[in-house]
TORKOL-4160 file (C-alpha; in steps of 0.2 Angstrom, whole numbers, padded with zeros to 4 digits, m for minus):
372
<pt num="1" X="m0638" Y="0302" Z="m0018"/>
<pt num="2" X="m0653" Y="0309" Z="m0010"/>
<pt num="3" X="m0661" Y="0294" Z="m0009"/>
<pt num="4" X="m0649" Y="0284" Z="m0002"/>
<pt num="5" X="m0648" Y="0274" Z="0013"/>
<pt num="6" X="m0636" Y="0270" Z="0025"/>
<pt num="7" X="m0633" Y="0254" Z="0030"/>
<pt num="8" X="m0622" Y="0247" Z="0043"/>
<pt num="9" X="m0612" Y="0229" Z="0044"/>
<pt num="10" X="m0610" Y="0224" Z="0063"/>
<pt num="11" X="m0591" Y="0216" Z="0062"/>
<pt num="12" X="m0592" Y="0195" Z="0069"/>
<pt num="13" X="m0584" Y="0194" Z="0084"/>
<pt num="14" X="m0574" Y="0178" Z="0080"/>
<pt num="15" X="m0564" Y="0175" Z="0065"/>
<pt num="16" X="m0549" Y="0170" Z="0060"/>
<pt num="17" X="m0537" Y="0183" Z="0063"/>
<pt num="18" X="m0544" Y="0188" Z="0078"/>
<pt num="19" X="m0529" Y="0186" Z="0089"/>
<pt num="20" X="m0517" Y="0195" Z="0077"/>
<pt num="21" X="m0530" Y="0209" Z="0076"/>
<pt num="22" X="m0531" Y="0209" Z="0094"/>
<pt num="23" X="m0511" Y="0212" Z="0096"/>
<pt num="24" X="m0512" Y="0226" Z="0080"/>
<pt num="25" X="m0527" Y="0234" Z="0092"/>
<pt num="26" X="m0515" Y="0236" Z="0107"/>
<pt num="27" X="m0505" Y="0247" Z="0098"/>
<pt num="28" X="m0517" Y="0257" Z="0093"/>
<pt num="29" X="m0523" Y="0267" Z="0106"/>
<pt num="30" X="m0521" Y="0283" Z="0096"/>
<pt num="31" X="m0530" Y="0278" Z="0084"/>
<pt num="32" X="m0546" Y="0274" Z="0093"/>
<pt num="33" X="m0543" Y="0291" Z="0102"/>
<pt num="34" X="m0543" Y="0299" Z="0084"/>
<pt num="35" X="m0560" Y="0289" Z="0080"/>
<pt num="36" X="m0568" Y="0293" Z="0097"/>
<pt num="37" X="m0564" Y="0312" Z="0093"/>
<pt num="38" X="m0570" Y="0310" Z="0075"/>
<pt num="39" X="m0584" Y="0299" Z="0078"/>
<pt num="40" X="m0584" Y="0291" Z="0061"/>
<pt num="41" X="m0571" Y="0293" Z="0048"/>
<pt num="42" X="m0566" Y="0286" Z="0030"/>
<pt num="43" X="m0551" Y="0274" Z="0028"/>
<pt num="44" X="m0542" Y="0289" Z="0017"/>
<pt num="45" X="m0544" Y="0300" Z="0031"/>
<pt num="46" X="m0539" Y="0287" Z="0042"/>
<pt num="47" X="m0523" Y="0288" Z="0031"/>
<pt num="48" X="m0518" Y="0303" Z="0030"/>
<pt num="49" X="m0522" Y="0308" Z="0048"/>
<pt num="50" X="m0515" Y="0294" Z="0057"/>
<pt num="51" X="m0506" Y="0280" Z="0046"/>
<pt num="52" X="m0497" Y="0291" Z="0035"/>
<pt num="53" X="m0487" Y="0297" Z="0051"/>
<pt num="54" X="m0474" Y="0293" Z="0063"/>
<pt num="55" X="m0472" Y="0283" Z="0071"/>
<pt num="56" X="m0484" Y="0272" Z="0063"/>
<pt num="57" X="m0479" Y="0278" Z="0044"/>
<pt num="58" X="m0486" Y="0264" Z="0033"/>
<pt num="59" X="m0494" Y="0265" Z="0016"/>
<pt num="60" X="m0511" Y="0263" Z="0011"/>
<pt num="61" X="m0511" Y="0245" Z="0007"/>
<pt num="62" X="m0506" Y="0242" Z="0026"/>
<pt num="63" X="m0519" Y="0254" Z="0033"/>
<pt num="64" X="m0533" Y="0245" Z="0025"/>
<pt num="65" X="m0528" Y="0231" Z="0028"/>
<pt num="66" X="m0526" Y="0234" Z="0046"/>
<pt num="67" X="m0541" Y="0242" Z="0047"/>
<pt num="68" X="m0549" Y="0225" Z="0039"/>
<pt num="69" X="m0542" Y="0216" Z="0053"/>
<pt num="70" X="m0547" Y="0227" Z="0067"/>
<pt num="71" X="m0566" Y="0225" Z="0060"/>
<pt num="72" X="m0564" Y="0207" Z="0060"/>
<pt num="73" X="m0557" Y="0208" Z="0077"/>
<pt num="74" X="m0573" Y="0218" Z="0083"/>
<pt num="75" X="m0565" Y="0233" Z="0087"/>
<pt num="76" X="m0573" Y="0243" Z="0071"/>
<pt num="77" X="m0589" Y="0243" Z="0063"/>
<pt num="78" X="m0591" Y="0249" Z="0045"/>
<pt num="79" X="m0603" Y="0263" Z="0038"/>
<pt num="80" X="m0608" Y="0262" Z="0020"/>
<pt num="81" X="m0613" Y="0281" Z="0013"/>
<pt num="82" X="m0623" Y="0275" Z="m0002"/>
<pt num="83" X="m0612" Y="0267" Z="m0015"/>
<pt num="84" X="m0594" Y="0275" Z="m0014"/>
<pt num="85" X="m0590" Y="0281" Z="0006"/>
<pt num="86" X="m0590" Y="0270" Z="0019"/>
<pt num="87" X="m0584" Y="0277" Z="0037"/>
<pt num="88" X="m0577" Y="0267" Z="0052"/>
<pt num="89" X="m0584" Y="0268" Z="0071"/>
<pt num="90" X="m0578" Y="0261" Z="0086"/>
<pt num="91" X="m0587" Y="0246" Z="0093"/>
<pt num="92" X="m0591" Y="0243" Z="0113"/>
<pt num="93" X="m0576" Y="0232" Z="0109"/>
<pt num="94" X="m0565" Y="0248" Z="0108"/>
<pt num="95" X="m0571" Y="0256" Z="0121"/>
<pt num="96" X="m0566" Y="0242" Z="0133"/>
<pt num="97" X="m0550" Y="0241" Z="0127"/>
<pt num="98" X="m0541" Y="0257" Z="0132"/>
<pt num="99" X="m0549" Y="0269" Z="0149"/>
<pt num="100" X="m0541" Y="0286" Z="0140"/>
<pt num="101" X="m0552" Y="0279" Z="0124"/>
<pt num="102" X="m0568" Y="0277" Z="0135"/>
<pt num="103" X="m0565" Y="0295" Z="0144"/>
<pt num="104" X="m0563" Y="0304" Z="0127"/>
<pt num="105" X="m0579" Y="0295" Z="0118"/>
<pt num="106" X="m0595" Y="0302" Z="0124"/>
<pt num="107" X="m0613" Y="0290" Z="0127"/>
<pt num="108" X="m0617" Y="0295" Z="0109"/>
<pt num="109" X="m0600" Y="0289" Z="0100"/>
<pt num="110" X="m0607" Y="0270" Z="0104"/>
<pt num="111" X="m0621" Y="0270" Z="0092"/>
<pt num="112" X="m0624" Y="0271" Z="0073"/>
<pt num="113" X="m0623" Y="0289" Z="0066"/>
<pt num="114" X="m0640" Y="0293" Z="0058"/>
<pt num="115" X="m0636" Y="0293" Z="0040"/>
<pt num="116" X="m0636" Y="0314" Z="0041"/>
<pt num="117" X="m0623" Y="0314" Z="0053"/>
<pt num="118" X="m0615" Y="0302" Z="0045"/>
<pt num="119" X="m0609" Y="0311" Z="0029"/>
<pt num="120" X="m0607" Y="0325" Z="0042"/>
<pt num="121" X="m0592" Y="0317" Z="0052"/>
<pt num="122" X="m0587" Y="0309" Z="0034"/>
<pt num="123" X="m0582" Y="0328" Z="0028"/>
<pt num="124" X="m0577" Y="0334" Z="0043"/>
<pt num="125" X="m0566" Y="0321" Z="0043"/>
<pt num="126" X="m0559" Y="0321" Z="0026"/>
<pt num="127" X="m0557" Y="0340" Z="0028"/>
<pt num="128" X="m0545" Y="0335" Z="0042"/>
<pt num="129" X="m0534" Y="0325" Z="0032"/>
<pt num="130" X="m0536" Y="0336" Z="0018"/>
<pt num="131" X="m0526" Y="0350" Z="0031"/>
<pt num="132" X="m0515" Y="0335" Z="0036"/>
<pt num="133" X="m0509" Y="0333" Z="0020"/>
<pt num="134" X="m0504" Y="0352" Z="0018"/>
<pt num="135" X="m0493" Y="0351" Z="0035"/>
<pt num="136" X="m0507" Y="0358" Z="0046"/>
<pt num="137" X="m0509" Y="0348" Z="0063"/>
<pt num="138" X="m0527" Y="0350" Z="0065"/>
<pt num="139" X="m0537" Y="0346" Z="0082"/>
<pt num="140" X="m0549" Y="0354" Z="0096"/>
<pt num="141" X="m0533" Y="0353" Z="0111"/>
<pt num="142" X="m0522" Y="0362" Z="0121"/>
<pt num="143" X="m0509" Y="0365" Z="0107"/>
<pt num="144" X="m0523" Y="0371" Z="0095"/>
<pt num="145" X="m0529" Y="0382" Z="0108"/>
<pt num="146" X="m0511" Y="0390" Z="0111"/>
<pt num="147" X="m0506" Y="0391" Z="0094"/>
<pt num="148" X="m0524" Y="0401" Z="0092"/>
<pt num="149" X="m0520" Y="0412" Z="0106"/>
<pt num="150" X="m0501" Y="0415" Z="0100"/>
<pt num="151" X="m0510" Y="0418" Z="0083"/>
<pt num="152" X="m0525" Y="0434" Z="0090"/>
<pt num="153" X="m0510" Y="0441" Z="0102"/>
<pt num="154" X="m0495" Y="0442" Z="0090"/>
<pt num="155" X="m0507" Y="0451" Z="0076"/>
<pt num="156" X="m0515" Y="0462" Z="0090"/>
<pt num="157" X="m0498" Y="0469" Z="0097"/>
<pt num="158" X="m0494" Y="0474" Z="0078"/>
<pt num="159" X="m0510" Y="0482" Z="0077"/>
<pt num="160" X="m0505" Y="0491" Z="0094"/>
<pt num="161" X="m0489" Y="0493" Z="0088"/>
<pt num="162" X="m0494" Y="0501" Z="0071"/>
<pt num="163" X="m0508" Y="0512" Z="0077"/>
<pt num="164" X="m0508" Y="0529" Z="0085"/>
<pt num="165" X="m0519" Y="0543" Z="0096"/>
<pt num="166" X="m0536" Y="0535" Z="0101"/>
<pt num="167" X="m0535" Y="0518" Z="0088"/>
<pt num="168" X="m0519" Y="0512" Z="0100"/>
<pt num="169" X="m0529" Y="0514" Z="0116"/>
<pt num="170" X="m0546" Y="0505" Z="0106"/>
<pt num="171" X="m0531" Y="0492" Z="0099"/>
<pt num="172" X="m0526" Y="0490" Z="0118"/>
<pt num="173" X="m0540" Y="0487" Z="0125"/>
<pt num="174" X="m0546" Y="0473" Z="0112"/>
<pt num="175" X="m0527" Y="0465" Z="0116"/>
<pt num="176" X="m0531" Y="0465" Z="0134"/>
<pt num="177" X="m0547" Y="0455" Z="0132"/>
<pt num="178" X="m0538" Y="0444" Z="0119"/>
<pt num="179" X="m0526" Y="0441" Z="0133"/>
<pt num="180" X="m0539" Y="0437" Z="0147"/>
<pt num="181" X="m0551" Y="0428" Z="0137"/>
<pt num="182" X="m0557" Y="0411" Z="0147"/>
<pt num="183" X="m0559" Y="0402" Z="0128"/>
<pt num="184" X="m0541" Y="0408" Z="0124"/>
<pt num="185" X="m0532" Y="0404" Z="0140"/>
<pt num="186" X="m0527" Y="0387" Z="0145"/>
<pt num="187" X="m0529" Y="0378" Z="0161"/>
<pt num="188" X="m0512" Y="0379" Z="0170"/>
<pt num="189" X="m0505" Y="0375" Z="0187"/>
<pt num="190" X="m0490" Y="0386" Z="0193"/>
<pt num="191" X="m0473" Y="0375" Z="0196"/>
<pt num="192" X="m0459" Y="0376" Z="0206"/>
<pt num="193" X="m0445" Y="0371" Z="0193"/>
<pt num="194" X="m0433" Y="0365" Z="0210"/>
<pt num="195" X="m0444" Y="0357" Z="0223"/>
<pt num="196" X="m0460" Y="0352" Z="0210"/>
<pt num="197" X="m0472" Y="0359" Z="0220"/>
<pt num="198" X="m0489" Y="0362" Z="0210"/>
<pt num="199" X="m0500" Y="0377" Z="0215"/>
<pt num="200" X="m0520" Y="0378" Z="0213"/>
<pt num="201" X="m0527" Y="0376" Z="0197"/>
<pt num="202" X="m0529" Y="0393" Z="0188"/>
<pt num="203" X="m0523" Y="0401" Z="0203"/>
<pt num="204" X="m0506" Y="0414" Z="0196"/>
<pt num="205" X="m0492" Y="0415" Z="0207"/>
<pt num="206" X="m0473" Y="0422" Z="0209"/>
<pt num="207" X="m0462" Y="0411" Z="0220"/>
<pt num="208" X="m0463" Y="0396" Z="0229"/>
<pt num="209" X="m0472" Y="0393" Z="0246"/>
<pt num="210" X="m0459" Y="0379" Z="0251"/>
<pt num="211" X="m0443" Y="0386" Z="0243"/>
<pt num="212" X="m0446" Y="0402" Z="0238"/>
<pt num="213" X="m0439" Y="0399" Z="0221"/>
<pt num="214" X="m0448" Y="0408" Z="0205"/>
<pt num="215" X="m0463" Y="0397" Z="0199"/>
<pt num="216" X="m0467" Y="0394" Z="0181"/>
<pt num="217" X="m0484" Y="0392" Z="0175"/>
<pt num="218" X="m0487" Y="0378" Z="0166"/>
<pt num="219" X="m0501" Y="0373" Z="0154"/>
<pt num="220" X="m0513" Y="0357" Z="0158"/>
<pt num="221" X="m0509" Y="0346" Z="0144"/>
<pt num="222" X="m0529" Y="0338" Z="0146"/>
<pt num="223" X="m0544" Y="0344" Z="0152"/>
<pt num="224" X="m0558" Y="0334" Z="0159"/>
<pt num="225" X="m0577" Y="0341" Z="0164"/>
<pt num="226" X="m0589" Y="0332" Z="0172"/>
<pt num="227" X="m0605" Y="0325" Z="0165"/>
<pt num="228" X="m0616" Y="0330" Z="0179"/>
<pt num="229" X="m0611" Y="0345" Z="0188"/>
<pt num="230" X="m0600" Y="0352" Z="0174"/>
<pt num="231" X="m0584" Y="0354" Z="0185"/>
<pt num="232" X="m0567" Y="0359" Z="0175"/>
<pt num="233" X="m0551" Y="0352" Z="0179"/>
<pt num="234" X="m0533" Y="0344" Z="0174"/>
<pt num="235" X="m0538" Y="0329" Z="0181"/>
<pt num="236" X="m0551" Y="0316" Z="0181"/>
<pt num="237" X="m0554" Y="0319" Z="0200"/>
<pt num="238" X="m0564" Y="0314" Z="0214"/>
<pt num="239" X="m0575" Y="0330" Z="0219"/>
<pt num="240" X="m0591" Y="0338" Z="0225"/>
<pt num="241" X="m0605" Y="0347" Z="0218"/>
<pt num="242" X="m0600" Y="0367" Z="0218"/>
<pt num="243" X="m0619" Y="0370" Z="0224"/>
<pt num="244" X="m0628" Y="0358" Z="0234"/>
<pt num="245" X="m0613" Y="0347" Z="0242"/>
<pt num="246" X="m0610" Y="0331" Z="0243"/>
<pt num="247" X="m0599" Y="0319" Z="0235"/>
<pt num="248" X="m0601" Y="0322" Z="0213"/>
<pt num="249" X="m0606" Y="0305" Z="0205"/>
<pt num="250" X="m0604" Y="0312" Z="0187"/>
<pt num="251" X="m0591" Y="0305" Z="0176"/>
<pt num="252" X="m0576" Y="0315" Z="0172"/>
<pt num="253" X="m0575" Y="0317" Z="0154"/>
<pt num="254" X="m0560" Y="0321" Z="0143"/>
<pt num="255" X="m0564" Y="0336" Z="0135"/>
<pt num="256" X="m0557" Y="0349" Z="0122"/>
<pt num="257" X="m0554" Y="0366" Z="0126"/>
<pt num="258" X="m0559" Y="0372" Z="0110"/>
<pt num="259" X="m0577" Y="0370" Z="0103"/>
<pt num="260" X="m0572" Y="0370" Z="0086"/>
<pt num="261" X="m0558" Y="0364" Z="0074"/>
<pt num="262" X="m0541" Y="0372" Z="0071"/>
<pt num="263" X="m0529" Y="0368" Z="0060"/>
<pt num="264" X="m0512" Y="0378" Z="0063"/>
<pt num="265" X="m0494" Y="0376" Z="0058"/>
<pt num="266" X="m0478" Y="0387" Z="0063"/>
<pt num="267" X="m0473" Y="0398" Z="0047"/>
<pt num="268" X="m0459" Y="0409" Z="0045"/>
<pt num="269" X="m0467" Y="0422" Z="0049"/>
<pt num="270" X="m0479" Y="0413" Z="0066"/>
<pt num="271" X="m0493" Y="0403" Z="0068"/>
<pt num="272" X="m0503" Y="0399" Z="0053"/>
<pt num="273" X="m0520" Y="0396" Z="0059"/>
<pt num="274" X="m0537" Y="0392" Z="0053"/>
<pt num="275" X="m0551" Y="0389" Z="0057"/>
<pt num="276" X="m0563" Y="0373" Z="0050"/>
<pt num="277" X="m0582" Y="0374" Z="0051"/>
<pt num="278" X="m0593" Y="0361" Z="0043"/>
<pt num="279" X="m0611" Y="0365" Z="0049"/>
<pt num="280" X="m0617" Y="0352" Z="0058"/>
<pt num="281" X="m0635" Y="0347" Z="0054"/>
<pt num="282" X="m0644" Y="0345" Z="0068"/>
<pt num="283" X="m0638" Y="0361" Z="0077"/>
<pt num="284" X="m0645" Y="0379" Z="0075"/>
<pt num="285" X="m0632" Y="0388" Z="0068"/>
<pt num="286" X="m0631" Y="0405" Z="0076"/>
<pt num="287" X="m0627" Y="0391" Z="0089"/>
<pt num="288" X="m0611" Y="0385" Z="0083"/>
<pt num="289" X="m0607" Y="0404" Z="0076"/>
<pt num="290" X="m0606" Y="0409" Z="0093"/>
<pt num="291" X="m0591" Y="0395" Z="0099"/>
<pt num="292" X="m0581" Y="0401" Z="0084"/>
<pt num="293" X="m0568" Y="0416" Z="0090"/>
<pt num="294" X="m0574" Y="0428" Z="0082"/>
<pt num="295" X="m0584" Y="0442" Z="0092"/>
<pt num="296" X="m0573" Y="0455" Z="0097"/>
<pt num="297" X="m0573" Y="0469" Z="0086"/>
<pt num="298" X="m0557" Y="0475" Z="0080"/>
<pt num="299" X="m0549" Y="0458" Z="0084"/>
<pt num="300" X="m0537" Y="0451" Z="0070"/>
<pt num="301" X="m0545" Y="0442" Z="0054"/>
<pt num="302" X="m0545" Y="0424" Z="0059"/>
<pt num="303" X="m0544" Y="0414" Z="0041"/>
<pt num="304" X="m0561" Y="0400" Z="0040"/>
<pt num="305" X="m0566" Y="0387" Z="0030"/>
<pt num="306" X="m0584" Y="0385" Z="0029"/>
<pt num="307" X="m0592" Y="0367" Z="0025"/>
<pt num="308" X="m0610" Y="0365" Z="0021"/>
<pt num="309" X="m0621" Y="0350" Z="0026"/>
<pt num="310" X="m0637" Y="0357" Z="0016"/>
<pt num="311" X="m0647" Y="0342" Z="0008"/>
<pt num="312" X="m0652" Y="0350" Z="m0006"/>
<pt num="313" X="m0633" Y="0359" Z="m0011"/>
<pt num="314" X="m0624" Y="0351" Z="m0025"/>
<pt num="315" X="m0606" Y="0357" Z="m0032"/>
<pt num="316" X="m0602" Y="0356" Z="m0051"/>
<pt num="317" X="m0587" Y="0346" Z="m0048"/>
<pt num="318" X="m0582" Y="0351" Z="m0066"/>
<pt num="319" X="m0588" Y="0368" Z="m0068"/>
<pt num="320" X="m0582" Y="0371" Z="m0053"/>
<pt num="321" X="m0597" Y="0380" Z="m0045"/>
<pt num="322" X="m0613" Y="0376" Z="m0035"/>
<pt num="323" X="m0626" Y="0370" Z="m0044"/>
<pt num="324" X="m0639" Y="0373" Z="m0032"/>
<pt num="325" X="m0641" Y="0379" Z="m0015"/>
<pt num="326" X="m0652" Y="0375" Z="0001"/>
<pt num="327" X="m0658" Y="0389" Z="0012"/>
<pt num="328" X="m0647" Y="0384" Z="0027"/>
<pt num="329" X="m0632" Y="0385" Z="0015"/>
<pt num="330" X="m0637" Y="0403" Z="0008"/>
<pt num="331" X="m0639" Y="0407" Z="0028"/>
<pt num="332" X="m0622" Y="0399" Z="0032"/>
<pt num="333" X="m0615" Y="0411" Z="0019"/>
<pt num="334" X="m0625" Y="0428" Z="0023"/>
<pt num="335" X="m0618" Y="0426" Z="0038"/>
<pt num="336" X="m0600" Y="0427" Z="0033"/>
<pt num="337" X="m0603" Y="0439" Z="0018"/>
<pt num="338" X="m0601" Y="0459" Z="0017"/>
<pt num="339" X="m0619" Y="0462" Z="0019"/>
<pt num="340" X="m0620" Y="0449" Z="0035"/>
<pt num="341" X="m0637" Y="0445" Z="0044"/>
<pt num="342" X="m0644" Y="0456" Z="0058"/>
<pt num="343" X="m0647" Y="0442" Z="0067"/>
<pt num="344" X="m0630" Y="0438" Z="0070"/>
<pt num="345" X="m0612" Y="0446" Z="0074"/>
<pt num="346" X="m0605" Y="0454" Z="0059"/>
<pt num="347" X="m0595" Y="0439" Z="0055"/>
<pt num="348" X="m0587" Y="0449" Z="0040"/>
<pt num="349" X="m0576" Y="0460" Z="0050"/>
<pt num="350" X="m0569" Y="0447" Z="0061"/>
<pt num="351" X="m0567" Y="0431" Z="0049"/>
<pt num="352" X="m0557" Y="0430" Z="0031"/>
<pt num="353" X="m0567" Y="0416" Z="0022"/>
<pt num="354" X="m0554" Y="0404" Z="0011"/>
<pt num="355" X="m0557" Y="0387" Z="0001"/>
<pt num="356" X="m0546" Y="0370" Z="0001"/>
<pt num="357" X="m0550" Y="0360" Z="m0009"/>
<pt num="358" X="m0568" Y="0365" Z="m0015"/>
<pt num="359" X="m0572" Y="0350" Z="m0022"/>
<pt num="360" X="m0572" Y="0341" Z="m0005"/>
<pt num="361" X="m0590" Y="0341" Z="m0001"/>
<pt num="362" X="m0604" Y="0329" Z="0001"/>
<pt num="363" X="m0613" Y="0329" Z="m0015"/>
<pt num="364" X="m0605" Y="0331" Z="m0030"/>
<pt num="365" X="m0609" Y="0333" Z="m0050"/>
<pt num="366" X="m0595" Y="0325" Z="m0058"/>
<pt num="367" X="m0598" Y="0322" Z="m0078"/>
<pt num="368" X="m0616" Y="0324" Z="m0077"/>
<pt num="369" X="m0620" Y="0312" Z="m0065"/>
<pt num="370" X="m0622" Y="0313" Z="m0046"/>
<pt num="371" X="m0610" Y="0304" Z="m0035"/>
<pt num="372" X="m0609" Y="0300" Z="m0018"/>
């Protein structure tokens, strides 16, 4: 496994088939917007994340082979992880085909993942479709960022709700800045439910201008930034630079309003949330700890999954249990462990580490011999 290389197959772009795969490729926008967020992902994945589901809801025979035909049409390129994984990315082809595709993707998406990353976006996304196959929606978006924010508020009003003397007025305060937290709060326009009228982004209002009629706020269903001075909006607009004028030549990029994954379904008793972290391998990671939400003390315990990348960490597939373990892996547990690291936030007190699956992780021991 260690030493294995990844190898890429560039798809031809004319084969027979081509005009069918072209039509399957029309209708499947989504699924090119599920690969652009992804990157890269295996055809199980694929699966269980978006051919398993309505409306599409076809079995696995049908997904490979429509994902064979969308590789021979030169829409998809394959990955091979070594001998047993092989992950699809989009091609330039893709990218042309659909505008909402090409504004989700950034620059980087276009070119083949170094063989790191690679096994990096294979288990992130097989721990996707892991969650998907538990009921979970999972995802970076608007409704992963409300059902996170329904998630901190609901448990912090029971905290409020349950305490007394000075713990209520320290329980208030941390339920206010829940409430106000940027990351937490989505992008929304007030609406006037009679006349339409849409106020100022982020700007809260009471009634109408026009017609005086009570406005509703509404939450931006997509979030765009711009690549070069960095701009916010709901919309992919034309603008100018905050700081030195001018008209703003950077592309407006759809982006998520999350910085890390979420996967959350509605229980009996609320949202069920939690949150998936597999480190990446070419970031620090005290930086990708801090976009995580979990650095208010006295917050409610936000259930994580935590994924290692660490070259040099194996899992006994049968024994159940870690045959060895890199220093970034041990780091990535300190961090989350009773004892922490004084480096960081005391991750312990805000986070409730669980496990799915544990044997879903890149390199494997299964009877006696090494995998990939």
């Amino acid at each position: 496994m260690r030493g294995a290389e990844l190898t890429c197959h560039a798809p031809k772009s004319r084969r027979p088939g081509a005009a069918r795969a072209a039509a399957i490729a029309e209708q499947r926008e989504q699924l090119f917007m599920l690969l652009a967020t992804l990157r890269a992902a295996s055809a199980d994945s694929l699966h269980a994340l978006h051919f398993a589901r309505p409306p599409v809801a076809v079995g696995s025979r049908q997904a490979y082979r429509t994902l064979t035909a969308l590789e021979a049409a030169g829409y998809l390129a394959r990955c091979a992880l070594g001998a047993k994984r092989v992950i699809y990315r989009l091609t330039a082809r893709a990218f042309e085909s659909y505008e909402s595709v090409r504004r989700r993707a950034s620059d980087i998406a276009r070119r083949d993942p170094p063989p790191a990353l690679a096994h990096y976006l294979w288990l992130r996304a097989a721990l996707w479709a892991a969650l998907a196959r538990e009921g979970y929606r999972v995802g970076r978006g608007v409704d992963a960022q409300l059902a996170l924010r329904r998630f901190l508020l609901e448990r912090q009003a029971k905290a409020v709700a349950a305490a007394t003397g000075d713990a209520r007025a320290t329980a208030r305060r941390v339920l206010a800045h829940l409430r106000s937290d940027p990351d937490l709060t989505p992008l929304f326009r007030c609406v006037c439910p009679r006349c339409r009228t849409a106020g100022r982004l982020m700007e809260a209002a009471d009634h109408c201008q026009r017609c005086q009629a009570p406005l509703r706020q509404q939450p931006a269903r997509e979030r765009y930034r711009c690549t070069r001075c960095r701009l916010v909006s709901d919309a992919p607009i034309a603008h100018r630079r905050a700081r030195r004028g001018g008209a703003c030549d950077g592309l407006m990029r759809l982006a998520d309003p999350l910085g890390f994954d979420l996967a959350w379904r509605r229980g009996a008793s609320g949202d069920d949330v939690v949150v998936l972290f597999v480190d990446h391998p070419t970031v620090a990671l005290a930086e990708q700890l801090r976009a995580l939400p979990l650095h208010t003390l006295g917050q409610p315990r936000v259930p994580v999954i935590l994924r290692t990348t660490d070259p040099l960490s194996t899992y006994n597939q049968w024994e159940a249990r870690w045959e060895a373990q890199g220093e970034r892996h041990r780091q990535l547990l300190r961090a989350f462990s009773a004892e922490g690291d004084a480096r960081l936030f005391p991750y312990a007190t805000t986070a409730e580490v669980v496990d799915v699956r544990p044997d879903l992780q890149i390199r494997l021991i299964a009877a006696k011999k090494e995998v990939t």
